[in-house]
mmCIF file of the C-alpha atoms, coordinates in Angstrom:
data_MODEL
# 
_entry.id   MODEL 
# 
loop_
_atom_site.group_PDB 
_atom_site.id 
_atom_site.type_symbol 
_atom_site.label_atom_id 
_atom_site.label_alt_id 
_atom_site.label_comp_id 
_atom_site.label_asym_id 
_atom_site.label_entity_id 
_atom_site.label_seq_id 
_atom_site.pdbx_PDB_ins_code 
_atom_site.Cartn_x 
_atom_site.Cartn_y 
_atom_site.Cartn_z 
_atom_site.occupancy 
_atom_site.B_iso_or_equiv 
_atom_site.pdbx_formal_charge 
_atom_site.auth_seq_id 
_atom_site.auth_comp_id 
_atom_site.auth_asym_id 
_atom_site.auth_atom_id 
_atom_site.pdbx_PDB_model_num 
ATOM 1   C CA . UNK A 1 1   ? -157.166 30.822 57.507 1.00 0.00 ? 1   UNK A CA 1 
ATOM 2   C CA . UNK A 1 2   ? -155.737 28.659 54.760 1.00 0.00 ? 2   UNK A CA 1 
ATOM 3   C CA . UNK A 1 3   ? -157.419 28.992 51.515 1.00 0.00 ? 3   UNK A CA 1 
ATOM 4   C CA . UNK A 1 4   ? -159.768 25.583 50.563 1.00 0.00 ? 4   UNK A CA 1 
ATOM 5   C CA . UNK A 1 5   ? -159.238 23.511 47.023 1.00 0.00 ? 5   UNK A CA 1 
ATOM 6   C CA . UNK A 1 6   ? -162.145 24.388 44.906 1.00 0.00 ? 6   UNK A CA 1 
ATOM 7   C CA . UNK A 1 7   ? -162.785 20.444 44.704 1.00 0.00 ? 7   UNK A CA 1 
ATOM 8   C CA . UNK A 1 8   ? -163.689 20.964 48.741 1.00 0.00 ? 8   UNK A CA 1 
ATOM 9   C CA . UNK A 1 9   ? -166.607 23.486 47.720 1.00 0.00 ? 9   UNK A CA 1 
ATOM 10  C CA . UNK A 1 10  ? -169.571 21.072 46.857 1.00 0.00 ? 10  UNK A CA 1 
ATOM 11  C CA . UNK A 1 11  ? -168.184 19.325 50.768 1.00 0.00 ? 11  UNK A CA 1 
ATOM 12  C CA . UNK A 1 12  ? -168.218 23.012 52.310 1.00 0.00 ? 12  UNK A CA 1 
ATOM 13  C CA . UNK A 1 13  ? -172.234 23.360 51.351 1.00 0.00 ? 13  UNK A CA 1 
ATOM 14  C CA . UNK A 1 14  ? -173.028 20.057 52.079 1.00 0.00 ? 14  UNK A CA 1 
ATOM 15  C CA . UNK A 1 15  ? -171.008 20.884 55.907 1.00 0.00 ? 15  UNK A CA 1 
ATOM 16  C CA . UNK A 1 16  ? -173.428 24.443 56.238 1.00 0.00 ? 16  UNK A CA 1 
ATOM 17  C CA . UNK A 1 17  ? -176.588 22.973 55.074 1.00 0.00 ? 17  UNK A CA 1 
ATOM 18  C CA . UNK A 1 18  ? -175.916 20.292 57.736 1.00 0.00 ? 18  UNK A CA 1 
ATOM 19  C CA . UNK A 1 19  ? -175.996 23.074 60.088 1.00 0.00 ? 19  UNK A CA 1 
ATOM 20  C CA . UNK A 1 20  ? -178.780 24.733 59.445 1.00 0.00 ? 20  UNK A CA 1 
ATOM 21  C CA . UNK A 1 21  ? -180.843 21.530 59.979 1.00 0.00 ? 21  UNK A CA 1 
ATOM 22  C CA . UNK A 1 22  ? -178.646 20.601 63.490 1.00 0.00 ? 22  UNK A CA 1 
ATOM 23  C CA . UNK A 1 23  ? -180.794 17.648 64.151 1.00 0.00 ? 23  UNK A CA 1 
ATOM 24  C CA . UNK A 1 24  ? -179.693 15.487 61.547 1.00 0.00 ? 24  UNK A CA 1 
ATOM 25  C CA . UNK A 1 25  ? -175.806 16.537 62.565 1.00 0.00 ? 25  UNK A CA 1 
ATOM 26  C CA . UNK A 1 26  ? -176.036 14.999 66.069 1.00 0.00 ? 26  UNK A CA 1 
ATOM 27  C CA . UNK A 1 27  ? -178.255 11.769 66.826 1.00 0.00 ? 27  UNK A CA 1 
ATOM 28  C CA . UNK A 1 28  ? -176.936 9.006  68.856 1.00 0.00 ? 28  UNK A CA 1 
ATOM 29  C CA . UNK A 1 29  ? -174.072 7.245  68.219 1.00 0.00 ? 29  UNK A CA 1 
ATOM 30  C CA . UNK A 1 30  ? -172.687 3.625  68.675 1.00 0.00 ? 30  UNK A CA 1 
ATOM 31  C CA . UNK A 1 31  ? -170.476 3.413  71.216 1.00 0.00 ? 31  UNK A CA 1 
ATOM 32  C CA . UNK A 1 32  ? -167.830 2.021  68.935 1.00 0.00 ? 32  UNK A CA 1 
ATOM 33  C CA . UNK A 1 33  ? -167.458 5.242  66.683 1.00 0.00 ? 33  UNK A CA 1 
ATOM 34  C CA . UNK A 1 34  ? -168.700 8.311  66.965 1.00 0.00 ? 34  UNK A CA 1 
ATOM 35  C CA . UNK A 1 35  ? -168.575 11.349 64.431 1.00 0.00 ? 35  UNK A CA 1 
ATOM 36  C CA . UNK A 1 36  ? -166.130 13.975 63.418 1.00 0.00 ? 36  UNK A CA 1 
ATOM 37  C CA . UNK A 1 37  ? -167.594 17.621 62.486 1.00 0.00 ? 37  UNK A CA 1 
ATOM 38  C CA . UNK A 1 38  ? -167.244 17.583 58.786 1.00 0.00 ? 38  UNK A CA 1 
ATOM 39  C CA . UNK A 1 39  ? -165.055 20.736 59.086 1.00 0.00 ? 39  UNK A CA 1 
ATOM 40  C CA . UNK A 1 40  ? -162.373 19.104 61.291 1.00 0.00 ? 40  UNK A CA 1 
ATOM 41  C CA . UNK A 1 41  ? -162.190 16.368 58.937 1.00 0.00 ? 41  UNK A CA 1 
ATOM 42  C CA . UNK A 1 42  ? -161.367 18.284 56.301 1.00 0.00 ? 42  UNK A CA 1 
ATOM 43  C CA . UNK A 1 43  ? -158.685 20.509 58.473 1.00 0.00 ? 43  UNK A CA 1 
ATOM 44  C CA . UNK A 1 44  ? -156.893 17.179 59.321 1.00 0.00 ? 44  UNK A CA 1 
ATOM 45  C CA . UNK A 1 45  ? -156.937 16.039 56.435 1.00 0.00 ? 45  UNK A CA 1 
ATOM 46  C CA . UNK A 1 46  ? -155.244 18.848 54.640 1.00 0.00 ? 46  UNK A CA 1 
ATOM 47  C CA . UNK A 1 47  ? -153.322 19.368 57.171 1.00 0.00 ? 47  UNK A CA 1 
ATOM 48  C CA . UNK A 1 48  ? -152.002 16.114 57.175 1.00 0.00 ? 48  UNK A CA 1 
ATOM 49  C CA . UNK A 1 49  ? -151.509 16.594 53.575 1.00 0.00 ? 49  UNK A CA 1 
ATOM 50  C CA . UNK A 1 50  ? -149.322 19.414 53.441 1.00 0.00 ? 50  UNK A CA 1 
ATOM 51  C CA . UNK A 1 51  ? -147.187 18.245 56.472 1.00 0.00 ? 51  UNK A CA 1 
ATOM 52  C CA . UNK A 1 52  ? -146.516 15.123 54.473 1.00 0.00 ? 52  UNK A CA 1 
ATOM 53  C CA . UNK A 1 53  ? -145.773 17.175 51.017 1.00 0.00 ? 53  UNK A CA 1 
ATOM 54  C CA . UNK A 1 54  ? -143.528 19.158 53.185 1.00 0.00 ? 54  UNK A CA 1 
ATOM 55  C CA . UNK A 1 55  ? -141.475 16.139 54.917 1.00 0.00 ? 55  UNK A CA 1 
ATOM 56  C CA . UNK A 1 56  ? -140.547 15.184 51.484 1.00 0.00 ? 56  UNK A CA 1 
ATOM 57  C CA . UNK A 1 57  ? -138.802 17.763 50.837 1.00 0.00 ? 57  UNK A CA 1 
ATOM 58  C CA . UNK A 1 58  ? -134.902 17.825 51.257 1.00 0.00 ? 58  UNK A CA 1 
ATOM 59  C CA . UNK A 1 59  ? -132.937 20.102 53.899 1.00 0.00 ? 59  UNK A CA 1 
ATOM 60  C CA . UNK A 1 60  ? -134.330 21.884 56.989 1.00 0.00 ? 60  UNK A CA 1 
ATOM 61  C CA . UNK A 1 61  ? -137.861 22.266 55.614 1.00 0.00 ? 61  UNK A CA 1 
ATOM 62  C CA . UNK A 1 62  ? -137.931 18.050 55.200 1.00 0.00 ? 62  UNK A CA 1 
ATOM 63  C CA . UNK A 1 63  ? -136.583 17.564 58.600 1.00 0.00 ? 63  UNK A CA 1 
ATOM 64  C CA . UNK A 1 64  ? -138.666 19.562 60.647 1.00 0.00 ? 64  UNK A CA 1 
ATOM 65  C CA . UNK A 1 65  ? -142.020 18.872 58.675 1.00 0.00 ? 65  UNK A CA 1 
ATOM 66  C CA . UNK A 1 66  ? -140.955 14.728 59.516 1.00 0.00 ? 66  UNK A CA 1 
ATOM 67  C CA . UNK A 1 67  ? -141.059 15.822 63.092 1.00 0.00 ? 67  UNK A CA 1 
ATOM 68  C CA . UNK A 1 68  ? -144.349 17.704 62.948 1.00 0.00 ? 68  UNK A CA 1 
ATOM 69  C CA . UNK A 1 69  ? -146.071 15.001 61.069 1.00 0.00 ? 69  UNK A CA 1 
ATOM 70  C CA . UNK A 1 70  ? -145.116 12.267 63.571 1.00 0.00 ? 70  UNK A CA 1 
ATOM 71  C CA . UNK A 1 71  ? -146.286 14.883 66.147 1.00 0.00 ? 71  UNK A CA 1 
ATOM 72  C CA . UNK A 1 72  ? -149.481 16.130 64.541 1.00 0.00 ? 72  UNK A CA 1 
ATOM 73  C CA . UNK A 1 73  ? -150.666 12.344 63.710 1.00 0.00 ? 73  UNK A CA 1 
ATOM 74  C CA . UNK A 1 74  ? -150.279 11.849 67.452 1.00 0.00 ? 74  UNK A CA 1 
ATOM 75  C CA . UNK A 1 75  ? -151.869 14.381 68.351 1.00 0.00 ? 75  UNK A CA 1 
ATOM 76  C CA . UNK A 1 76  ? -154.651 14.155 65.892 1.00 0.00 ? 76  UNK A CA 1 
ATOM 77  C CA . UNK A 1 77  ? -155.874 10.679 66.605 1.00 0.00 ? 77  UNK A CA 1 
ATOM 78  C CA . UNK A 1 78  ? -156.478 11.517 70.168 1.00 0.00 ? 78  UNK A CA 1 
ATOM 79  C CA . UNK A 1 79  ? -158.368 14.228 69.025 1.00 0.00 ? 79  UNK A CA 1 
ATOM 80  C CA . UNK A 1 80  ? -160.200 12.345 66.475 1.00 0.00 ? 80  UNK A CA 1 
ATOM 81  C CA . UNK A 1 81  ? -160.690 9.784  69.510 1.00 0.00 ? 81  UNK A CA 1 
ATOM 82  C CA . UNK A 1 82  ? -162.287 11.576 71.931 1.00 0.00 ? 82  UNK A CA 1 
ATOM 83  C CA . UNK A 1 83  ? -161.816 15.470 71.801 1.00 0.00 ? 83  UNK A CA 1 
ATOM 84  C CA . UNK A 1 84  ? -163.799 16.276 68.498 1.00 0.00 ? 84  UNK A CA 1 
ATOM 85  C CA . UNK A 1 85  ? -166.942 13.801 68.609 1.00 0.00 ? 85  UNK A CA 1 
ATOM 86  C CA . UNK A 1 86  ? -168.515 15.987 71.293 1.00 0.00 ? 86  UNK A CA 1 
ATOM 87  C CA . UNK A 1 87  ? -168.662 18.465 68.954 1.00 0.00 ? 87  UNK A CA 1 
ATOM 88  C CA . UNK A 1 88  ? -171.820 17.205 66.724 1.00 0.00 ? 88  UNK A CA 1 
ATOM 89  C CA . UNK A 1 89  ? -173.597 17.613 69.542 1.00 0.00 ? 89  UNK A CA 1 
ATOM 90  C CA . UNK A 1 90  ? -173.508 21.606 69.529 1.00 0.00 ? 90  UNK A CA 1 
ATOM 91  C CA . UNK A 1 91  ? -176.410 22.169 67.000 1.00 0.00 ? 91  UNK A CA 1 
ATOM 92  C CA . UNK A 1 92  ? -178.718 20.368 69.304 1.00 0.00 ? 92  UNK A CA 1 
ATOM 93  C CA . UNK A 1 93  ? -177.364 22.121 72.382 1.00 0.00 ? 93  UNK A CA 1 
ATOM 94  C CA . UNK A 1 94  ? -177.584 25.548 70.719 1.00 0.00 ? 94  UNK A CA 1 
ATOM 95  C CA . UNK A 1 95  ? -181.092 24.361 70.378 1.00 0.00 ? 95  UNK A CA 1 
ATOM 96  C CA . UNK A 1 96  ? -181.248 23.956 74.238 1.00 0.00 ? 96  UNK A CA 1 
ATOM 97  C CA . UNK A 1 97  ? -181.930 20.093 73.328 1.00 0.00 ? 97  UNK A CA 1 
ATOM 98  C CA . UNK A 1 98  ? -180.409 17.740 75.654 1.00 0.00 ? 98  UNK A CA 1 
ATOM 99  C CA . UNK A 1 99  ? -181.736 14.101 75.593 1.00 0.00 ? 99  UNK A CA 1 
ATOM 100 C CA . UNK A 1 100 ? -180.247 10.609 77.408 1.00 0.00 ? 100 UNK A CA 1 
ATOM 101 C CA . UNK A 1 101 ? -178.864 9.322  73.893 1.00 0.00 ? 101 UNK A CA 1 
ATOM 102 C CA . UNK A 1 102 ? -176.462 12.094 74.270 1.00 0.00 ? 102 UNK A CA 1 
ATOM 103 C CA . UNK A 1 103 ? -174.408 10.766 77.181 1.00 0.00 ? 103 UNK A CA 1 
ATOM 104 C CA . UNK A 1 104 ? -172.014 8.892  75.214 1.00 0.00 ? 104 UNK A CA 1 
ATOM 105 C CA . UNK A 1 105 ? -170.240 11.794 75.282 1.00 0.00 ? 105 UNK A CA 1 
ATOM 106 C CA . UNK A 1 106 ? -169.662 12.366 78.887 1.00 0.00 ? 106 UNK A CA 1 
ATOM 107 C CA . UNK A 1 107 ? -166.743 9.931  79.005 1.00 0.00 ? 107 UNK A CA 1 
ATOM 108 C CA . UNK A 1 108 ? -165.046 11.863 76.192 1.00 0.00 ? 108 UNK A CA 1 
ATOM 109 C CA . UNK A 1 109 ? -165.451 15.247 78.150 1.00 0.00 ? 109 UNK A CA 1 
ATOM 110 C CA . UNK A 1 110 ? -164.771 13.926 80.806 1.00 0.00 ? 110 UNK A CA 1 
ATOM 111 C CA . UNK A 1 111 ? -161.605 13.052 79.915 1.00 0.00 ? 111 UNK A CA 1 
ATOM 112 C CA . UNK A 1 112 ? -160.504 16.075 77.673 1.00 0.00 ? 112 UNK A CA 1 
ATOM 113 C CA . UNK A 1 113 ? -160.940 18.127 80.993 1.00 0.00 ? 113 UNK A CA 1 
ATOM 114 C CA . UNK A 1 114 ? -158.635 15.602 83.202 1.00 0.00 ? 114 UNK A CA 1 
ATOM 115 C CA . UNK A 1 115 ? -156.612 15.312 80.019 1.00 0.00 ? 115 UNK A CA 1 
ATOM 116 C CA . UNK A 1 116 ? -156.078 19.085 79.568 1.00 0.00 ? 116 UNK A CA 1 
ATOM 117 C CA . UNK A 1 117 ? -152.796 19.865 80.763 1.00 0.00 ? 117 UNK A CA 1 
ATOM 118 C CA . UNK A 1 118 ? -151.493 17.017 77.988 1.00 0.00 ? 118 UNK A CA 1 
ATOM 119 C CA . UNK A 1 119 ? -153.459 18.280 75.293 1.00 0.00 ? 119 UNK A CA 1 
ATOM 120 C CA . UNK A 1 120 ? -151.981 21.831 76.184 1.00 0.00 ? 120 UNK A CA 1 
ATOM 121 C CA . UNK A 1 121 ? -148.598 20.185 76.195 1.00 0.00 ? 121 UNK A CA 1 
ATOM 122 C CA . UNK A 1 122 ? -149.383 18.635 72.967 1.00 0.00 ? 122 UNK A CA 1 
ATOM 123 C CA . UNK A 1 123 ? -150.523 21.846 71.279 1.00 0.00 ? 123 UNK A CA 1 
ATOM 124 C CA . UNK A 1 124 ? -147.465 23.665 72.768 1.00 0.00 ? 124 UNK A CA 1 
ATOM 125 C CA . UNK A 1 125 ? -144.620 20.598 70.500 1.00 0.00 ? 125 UNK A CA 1 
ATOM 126 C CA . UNK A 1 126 ? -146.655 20.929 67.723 1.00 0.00 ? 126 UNK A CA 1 
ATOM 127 C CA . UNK A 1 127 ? -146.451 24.829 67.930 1.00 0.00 ? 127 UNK A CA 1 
ATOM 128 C CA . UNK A 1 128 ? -142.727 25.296 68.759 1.00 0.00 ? 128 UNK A CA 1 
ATOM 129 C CA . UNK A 1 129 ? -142.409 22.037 65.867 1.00 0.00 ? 129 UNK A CA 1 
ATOM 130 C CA . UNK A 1 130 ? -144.343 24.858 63.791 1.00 0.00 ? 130 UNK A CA 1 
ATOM 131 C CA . UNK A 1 131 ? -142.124 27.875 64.509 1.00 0.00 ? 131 UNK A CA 1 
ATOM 132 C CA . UNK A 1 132 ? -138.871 26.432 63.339 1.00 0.00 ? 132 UNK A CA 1 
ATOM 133 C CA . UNK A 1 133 ? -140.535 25.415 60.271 1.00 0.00 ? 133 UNK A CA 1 
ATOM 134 C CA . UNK A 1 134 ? -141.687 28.862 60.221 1.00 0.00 ? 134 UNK A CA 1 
ATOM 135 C CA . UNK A 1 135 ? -137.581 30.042 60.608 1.00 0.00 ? 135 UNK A CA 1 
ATOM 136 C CA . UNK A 1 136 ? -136.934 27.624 58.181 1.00 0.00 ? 136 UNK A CA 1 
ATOM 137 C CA . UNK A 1 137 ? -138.960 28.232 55.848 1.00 0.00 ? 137 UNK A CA 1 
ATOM 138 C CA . UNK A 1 138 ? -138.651 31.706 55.570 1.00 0.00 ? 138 UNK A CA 1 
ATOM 139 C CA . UNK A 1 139 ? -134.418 31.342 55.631 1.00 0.00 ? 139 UNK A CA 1 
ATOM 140 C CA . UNK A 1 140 ? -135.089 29.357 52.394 1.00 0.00 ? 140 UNK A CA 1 
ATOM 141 C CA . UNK A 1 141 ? -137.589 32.018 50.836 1.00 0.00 ? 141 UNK A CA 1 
ATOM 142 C CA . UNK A 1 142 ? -140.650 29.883 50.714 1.00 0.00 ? 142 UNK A CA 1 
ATOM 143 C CA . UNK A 1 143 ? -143.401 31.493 50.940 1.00 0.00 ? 143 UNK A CA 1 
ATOM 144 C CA . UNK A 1 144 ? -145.786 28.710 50.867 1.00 0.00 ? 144 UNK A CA 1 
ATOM 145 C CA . UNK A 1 145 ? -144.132 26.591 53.338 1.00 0.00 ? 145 UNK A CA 1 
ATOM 146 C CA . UNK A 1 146 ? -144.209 29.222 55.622 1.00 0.00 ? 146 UNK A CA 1 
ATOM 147 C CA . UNK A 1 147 ? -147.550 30.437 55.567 1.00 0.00 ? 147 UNK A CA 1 
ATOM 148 C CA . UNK A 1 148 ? -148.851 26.979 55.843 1.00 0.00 ? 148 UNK A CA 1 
ATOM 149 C CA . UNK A 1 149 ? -146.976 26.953 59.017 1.00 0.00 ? 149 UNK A CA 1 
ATOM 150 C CA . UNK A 1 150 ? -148.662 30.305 60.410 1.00 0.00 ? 150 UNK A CA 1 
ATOM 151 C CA . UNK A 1 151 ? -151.647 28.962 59.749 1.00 0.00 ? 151 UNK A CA 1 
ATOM 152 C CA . UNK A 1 152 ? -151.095 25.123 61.360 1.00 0.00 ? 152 UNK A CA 1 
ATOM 153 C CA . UNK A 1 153 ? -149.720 27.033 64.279 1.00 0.00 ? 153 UNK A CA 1 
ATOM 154 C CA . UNK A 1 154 ? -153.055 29.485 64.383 1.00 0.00 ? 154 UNK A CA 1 
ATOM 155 C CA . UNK A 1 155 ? -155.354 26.450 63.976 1.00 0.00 ? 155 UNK A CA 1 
ATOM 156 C CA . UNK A 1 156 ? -153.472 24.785 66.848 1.00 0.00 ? 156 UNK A CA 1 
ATOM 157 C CA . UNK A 1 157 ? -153.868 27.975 69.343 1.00 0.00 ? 157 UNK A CA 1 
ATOM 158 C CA . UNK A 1 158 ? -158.116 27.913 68.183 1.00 0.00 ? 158 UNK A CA 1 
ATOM 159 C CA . UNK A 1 159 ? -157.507 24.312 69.535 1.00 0.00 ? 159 UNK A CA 1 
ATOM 160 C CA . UNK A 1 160 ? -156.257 25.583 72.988 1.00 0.00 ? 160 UNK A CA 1 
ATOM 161 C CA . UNK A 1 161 ? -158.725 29.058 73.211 1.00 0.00 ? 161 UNK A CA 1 
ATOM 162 C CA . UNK A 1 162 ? -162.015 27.346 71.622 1.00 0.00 ? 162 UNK A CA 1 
ATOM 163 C CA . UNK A 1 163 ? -162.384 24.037 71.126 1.00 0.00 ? 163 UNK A CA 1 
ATOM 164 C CA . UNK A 1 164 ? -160.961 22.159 73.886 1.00 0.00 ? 164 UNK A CA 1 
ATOM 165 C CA . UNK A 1 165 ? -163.128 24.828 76.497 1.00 0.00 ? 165 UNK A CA 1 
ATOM 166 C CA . UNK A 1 166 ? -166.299 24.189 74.385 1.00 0.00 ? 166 UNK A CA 1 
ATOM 167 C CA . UNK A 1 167 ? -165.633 19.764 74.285 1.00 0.00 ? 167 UNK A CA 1 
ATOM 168 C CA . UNK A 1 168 ? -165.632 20.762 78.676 1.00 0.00 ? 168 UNK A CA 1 
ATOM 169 C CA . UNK A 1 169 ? -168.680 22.866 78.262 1.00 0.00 ? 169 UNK A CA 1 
ATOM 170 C CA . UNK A 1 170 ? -170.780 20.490 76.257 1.00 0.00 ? 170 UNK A CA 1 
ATOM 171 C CA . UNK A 1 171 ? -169.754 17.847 79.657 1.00 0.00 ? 171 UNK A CA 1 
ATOM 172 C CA . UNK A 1 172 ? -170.468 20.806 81.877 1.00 0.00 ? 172 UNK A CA 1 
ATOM 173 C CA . UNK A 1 173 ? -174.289 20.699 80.038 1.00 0.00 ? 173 UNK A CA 1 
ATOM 174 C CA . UNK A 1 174 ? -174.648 16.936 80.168 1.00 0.00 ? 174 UNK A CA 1 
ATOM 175 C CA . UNK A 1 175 ? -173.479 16.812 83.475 1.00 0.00 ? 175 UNK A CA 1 
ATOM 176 C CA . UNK A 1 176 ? -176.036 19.202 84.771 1.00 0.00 ? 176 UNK A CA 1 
ATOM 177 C CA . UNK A 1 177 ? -179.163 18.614 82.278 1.00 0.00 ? 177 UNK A CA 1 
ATOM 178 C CA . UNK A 1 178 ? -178.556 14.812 82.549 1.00 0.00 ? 178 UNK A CA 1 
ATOM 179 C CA . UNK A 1 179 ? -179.973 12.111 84.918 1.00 0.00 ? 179 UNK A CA 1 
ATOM 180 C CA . UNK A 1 180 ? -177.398 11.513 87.232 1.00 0.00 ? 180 UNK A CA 1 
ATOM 181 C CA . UNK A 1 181 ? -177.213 8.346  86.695 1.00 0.00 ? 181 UNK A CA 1 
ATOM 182 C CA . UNK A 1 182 ? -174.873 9.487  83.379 1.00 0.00 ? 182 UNK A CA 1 
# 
């Protein structure tokens, strides 16, 4: 796990206090937007930081990190679109709260699970993307560049194993708590 600015702290507390009280973390939403989990904001947003820091650099390093970032901010908006607003809703469904205002997130489910196989495909450039910059990085002795890299590449794989089974779960709930009408 990559290690957080000390500016992010205050944000961290704010993000666990927000869990302890889940029902202020997930009412409903407009249709238009809908929430990110404070904690995935952050990730992409670093992230999307140090790719960029990285693509200005010269030689291999620069190259590759230009291709991850054009595949990362891809990737990431779809996510941002539809893949991680499900998410607020966990808190209440740990709770074993499901109400009607919550089936604005069926569509987005719905289509991470008939989306899957692209999201995997996804995951799988940005990964490979993340293992030459791992080779590169480590024939040019830096350190920093390369752990960033392990740990863009380990985020990516909790992406595949957890979060994209939980966003089909949370439709799996709806789906069966739900009027069917949703």
């Amino acid at each position: 796990m990559r290690s957080r600015s000390p500016k992010l702290l205050p944000l961290l507390a704010i993000t666990a206090a927000a869990w302890m009280v889940p029902s202020l973390t997930a009412v409903a939403q407009p249709a238009e937007r809908h929430l990110i989990p404070q904690s995935l904001q952050i990730e992409h947003k670093e992230t999307r930081e140090q790719i960029s820091i990285l693509a200005k650099r010269k030689g291999p390093i620069g190259s590759i990190a230009t291709k991850v970032l054009a595949v990362y901010n891809r990737h990431a908006a779809r996510e941002d679109e539809f893949i991680f607003p499900p998410l607020t809703l966990l808190p209440l469904l740990a709770d074993g709260k499901v109400t009607p205002d919550m089936a604005w997130a069926l569509p987005m489910t719905d289509r991470v699970k008939a989306e899957q196989e692209q999201i995997f495909v996804e995951h799988t450039e940005i990964t490979e993307l993340l293992n030459e910059l791992i080779v590169a990085a480590a024939k040019a002795h830096d350190n920093d560049a390369k752990e960033f890299a392990e740990s863009a590449a380990a985020d990516s794989l909790n992406d595949l194993e957890i979060l994209v089974p939980t966003v089909i779960l949370i439709g799996d709930t709806l789906h069966s708590k739900l009027p069917a009408a949703h």
